[in-house]
C-alpha positions in Angstrom: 79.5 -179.4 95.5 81.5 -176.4 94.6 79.8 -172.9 94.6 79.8 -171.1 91.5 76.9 -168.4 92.8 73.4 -168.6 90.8 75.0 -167.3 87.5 73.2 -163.8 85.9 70.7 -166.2 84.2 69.8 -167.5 87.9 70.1 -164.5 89.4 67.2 -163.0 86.7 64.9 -166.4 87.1 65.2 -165.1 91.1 64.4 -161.8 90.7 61.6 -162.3 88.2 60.3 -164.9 91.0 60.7 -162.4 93.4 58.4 -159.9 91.7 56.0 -162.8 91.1 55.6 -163.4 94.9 55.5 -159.5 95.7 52.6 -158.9 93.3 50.8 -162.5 93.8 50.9 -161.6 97.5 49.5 -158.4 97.5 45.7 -159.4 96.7 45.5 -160.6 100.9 47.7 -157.7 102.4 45.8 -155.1 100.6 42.7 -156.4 102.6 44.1 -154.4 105.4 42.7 -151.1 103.6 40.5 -152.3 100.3 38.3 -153.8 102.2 37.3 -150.6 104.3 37.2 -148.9 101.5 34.5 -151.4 99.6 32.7 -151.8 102.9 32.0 -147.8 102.7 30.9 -148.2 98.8 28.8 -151.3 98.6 27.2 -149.7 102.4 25.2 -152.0 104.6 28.2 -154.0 105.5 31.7 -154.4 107.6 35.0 -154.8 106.6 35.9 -157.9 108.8 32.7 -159.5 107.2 34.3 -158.9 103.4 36.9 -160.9 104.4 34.5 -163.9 103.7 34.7 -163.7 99.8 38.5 -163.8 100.1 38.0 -167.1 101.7 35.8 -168.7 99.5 38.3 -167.7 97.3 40.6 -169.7 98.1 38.2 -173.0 98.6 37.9 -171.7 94.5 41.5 -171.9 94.4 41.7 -175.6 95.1 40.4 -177.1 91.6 42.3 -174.2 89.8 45.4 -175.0 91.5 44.5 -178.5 90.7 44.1 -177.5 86.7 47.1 -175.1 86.4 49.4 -177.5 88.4 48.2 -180.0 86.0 49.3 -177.7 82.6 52.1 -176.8 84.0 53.3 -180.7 84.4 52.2 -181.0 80.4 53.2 -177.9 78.7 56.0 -176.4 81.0 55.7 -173.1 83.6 55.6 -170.3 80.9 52.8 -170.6 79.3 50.6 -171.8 81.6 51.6 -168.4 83.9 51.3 -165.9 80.7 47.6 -166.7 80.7 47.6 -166.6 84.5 48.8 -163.5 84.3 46.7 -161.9 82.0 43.2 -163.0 83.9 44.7 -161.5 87.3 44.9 -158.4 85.7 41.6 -158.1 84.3 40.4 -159.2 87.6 42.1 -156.2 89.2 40.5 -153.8 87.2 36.8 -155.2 87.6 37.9 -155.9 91.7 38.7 -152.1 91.9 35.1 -150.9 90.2 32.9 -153.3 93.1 29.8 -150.9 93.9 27.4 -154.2 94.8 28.1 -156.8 97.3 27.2 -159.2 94.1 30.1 -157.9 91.9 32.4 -157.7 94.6 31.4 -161.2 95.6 32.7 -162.4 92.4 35.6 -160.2 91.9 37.2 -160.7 95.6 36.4 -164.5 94.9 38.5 -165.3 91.7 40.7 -162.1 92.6 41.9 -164.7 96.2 41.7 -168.1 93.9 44.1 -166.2 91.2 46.4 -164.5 93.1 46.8 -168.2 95.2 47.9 -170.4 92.4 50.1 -167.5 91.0 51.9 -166.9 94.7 52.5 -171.3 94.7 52.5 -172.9 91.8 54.5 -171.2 89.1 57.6 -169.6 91.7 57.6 -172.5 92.9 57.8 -174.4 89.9 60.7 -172.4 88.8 62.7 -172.5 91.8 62.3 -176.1 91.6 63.3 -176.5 87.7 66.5 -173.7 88.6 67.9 -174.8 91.8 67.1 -178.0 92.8 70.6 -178.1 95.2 70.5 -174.5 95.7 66.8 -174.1 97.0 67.3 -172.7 100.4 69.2 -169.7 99.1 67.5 -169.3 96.0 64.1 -169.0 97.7 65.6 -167.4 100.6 66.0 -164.2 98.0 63.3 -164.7 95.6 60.6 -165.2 99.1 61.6 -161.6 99.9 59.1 -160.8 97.6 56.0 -161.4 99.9 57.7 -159.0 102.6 58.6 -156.7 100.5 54.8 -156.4 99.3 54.1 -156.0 102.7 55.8 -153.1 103.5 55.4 -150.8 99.6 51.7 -152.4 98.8 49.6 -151.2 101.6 50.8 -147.7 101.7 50.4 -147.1 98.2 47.2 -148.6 98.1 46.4 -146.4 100.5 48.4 -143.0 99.3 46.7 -143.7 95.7 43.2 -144.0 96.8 43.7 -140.6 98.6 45.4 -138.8 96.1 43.9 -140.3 92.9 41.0 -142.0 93.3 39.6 -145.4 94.8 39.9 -147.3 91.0 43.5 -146.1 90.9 45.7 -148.9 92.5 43.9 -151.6 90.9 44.5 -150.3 87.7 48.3 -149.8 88.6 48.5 -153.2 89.5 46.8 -154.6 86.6 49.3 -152.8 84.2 52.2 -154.1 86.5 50.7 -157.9 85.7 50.6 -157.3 82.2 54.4 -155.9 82.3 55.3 -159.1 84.0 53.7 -161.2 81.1 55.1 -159.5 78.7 58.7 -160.4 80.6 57.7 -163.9 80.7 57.2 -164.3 77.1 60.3 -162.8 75.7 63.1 -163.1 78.7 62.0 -166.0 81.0 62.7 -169.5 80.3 61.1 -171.8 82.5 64.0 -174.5 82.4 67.9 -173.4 82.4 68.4 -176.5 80.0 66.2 -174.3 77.7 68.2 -171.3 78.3 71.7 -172.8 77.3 72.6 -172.8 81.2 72.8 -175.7 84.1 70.6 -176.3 87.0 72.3 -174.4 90.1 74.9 -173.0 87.7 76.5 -176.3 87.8 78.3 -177.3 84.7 77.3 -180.4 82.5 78.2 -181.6 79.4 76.2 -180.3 76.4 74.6 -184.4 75.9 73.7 -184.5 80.0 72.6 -180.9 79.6 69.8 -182.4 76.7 69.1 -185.4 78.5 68.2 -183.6 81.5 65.7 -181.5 79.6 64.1 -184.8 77.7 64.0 -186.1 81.2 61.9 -183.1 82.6 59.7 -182.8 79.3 58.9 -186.9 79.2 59.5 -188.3 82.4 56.1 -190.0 84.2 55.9 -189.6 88.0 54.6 -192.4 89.9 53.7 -189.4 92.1 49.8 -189.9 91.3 46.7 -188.3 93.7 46.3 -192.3 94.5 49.7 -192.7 95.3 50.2 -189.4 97.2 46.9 -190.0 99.4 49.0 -192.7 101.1 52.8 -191.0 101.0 52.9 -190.1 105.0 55.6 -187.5 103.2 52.5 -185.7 101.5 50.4 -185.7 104.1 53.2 -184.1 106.6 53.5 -181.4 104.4 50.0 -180.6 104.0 49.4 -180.7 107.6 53.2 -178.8 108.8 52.0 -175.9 106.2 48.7 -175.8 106.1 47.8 -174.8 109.9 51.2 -172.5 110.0 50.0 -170.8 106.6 46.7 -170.2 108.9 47.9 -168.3 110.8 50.0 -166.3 108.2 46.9 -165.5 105.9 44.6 -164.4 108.7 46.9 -162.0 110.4 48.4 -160.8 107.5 44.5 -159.7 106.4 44.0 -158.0 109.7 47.1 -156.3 111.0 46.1 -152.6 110.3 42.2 -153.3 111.9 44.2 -155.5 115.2 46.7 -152.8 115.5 43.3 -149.8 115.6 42.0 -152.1 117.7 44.6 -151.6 120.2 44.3 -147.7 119.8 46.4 -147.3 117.5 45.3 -144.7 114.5 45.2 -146.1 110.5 48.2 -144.0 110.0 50.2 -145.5 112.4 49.1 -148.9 112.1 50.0 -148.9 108.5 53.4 -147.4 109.9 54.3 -150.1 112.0 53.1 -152.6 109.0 56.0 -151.2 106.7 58.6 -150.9 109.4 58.3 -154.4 110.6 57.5 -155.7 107.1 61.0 -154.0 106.0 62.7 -155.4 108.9 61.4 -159.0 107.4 62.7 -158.3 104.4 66.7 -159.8 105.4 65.5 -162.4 107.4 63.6 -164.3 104.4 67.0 -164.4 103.3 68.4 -165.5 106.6 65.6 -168.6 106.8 66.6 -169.7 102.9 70.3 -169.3 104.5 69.3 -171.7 107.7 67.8 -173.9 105.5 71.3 -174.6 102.8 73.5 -174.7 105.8 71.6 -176.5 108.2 69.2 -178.7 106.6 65.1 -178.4 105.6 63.7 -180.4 108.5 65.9 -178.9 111.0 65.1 -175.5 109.8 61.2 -176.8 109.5 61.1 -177.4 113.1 62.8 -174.8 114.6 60.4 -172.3 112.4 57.5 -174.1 113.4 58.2 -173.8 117.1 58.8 -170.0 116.6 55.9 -170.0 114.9 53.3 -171.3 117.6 55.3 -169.0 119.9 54.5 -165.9 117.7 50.4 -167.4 117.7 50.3 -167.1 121.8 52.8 -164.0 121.9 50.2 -162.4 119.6 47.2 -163.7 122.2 48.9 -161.8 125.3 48.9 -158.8 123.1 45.5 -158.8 122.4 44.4 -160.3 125.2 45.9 -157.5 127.4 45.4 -154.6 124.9 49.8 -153.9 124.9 50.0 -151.6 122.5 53.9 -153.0 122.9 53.2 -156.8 122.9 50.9 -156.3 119.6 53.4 -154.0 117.8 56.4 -156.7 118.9 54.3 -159.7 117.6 53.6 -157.4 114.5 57.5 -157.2 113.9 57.9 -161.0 114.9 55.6 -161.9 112.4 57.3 -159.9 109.3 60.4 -161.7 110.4 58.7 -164.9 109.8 56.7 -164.4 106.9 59.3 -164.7 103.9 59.9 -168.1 105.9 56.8 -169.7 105.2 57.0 -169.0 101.4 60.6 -170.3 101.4 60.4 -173.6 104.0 57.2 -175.6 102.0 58.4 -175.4 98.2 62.0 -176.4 99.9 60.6 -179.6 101.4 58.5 -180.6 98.9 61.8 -181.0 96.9 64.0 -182.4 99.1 61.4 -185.1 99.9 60.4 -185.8 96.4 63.2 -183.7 94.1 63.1 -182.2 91.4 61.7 -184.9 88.7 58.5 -185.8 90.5 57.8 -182.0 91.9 55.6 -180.7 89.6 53.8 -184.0 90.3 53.6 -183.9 93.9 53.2 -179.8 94.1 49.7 -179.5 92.1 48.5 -181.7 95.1 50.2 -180.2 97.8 49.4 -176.2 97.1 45.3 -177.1 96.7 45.4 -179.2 100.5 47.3 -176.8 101.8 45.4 -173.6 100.3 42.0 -175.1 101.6 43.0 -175.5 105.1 44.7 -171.8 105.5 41.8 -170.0 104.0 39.7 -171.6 107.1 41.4 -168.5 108.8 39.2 -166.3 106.9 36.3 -167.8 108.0 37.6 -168.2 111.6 38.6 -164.8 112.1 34.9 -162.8 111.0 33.1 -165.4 113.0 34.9 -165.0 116.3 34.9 -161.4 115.8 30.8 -161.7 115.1 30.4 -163.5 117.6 32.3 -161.5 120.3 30.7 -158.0 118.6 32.6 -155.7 116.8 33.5 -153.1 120.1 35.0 -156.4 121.6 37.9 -156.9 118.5 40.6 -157.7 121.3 38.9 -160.2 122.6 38.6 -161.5 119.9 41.7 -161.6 118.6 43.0 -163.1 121.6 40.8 -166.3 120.6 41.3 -166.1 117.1 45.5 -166.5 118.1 45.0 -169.2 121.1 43.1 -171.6 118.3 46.1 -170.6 115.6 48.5 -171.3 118.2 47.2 -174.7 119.2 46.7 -175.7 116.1 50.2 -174.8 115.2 51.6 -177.7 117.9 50.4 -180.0 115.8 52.5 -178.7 112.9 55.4 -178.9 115.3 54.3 -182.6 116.0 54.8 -183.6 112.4 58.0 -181.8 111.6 60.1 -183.6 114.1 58.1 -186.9 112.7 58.9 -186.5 108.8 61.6 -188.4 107.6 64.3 -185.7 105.4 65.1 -189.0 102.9 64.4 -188.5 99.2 61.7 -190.6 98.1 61.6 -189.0 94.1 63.5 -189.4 91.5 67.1 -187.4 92.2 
């Protein structure tokens, strides 16, 4: 296949995507300070144990991801994520003016399930529907996004709660959604047949260019949950991703509190957060590069063996309170995050393509979702349970359990067969 590039109409479906992931991800990195900051409102309660609303939020996810997944396969991306959109915002607003545990309860809830189906369902869906050949590059640059939010989202949380006021952020963030819909009603298309181009910037004729977009507006997956819940394809997926993206969410939620707990001051720790989250930005690129030139399940396995090596890295760091090993594993981590964004989308549709994705996806992102936000209950009950002045300790477990369970994922990523099984 020759390369003719993305095209500018690919290059702004990849941006936009981009933006979607940074501002979808940054409901769980802004944890790192919100929830400090709620903790010292609402009174009476910690910051490690807020994290627990975030985690039933995503358990609230699953039937939403279900539902959207399930519109988008009837009515097309666009719409579905407008009204997405919209609701995230408002839920911004309300999350940033918590003063109960009750009203944060419910905010932080919906606020995780939200921000979950927008950060894997709709990019996804549009990566899919643009670069079906093109994937690994195309979601190498739009997966930047979730470092990128890493390393801006966290400070200026924290600079605008200072400066301006604890409501401030949320409201910035909620006018930022809005923007974003308005972009998505008059400039995004969610097909490239719609938008006169070709998927991958690939040239077809103007009657395979129409047939391709009848095919992806009628075409009936055999892809049902029935069928799926006995596809050993599916269920490698789910298992590959979910117990990686375990380890992602948790530590992601915690880095600023593990890094204090290691005697490192707020100031700093948010420091090191934006200088390894920056250095993480190129290498989401690099994985999406690995990926095109090497293959998905090759790129799948070598990530997940780097991965469980990052889960027992991060253990000795805690475990002996290196202020070195825990910054290192901090920086390791950024340059694996992006990764994890880019890798699951990527093998969904090279196992199932791009016909019977939107199918297969509003079944995988709800299995998956559900077993990473166990992290967010694993992570407040070891540190519970080991007592607050023991956090290091307690890290060290939470990343020997993440790490174990991460050999498994290894386990099923050599096993999976890379053979389409969808329509192509």
């Amino acid at each position: 296949m020759k390369n003719r590039g993305f095209g500018r109409q690919g290059w702004w479906i990849i941006i936009y995507t981009l933006l979607l992931y940074l501002f979808s991800s940054s409901a769980a990195d802004t944890l790192n300070v919100t929830t400090m900051g709620h903790a010292a409102i609402i009174g009476g309660v910690t910051s490690s144990s807020l994290l627990i609303w975030a985690a039933v939020g995503g358990f609230v996810s699953v039937p939403i991801v279900i539902i959207f997944g399930s519109a988008v396969k009837k009515k097309g991306v666009k719409w579905p994520t407008i009204i997405l959109l919209i609701l995230l915002a408002i839920n911004w607003v309300t999350y940033g003016n918590c003063h109960t545990l009750v009203s944060y309860a419910v905010a932080a809830t919906l606020l995780s399930a939200l921000a979950n189906t927008l950060n894997l369902v709709p990019t996804q869906q549009l990566m899919n529907n643009w670069f079906p050949k093109k994937k690994g590059i195309a979601l190498g640059w739009s997966t930047m996004g979730m470092p990128i939010d890493s390393a801006i989202s966290v400070g200026i949380f924290q600079y605008l709660m200072n400066h301006f006021g604890f409501k401030t952020p949320f409201i910035v963030w909620a006018i930022i959604l809005v923007i974003l819909a308005v972009i998505l009603i008059f400039f995004v298309k969610g097909n490239p047949e719609e938008a006169g181009a070709y998927p991958d910037n690939e040239p077809v004729s103007k009657e395979e260019m129409e047939e391709n977009l009848r095919l992806m507006n009628e075409y009936k997956s055999e892809f049902t949950f029935g069928r799926l819940m006995i596809t050993k394809q599916f269920w490698a997926i789910v298992i590959i991703f979910g117990l990686m993206f375990m380890g992602l969410v948790g530590t992601m939620a915690q880095l600023v509190p593990r890094l204090m707990y290691v005697g490192i001051d707020q100031n700093m720790a948010i420091m090191w957060l934006t200088i390894a989250s920056i250095v993480g930005i190129p290498t989401s690129f690099l994985w999406g590069l690995i990926d095109q030139r090497v293959g998905t399940k090759k790129t799948v396995v070598v990530y997940a063996v780097l991965w469980t090596l990052l889960m027992f890295v991060s253990a000795l760091g805690s475990g002996r309170v290196s202020v070195g090993i825990s910054v290192a594993s901090v920086i390791f981590l950024s340059c694996m995050h992006g990764g994890m964004g880019n890798l699951m989308p990527s093998l969904v549709i090279q196992l199932f393509g791009r016909y019977d994705f939107a199918s297969v996806n509003r079944f995988v992102v709800p299995f998956v979702v559900a077993i990473r936000t166990i992290s967010l209950l694993l992570i407040p009950m070891v540190l519970a349970i080991v007592g607050e002045a023991n956090g290091n300790l307690g890290f060290k477990y939470i990343y020997i359990v993440l790490g174990i369970l991460s050999c498994i994922s290894i386990i099923c990523a050599f096993a999976v067969k890379d053979k389409c099984i969808g329509k192509e």
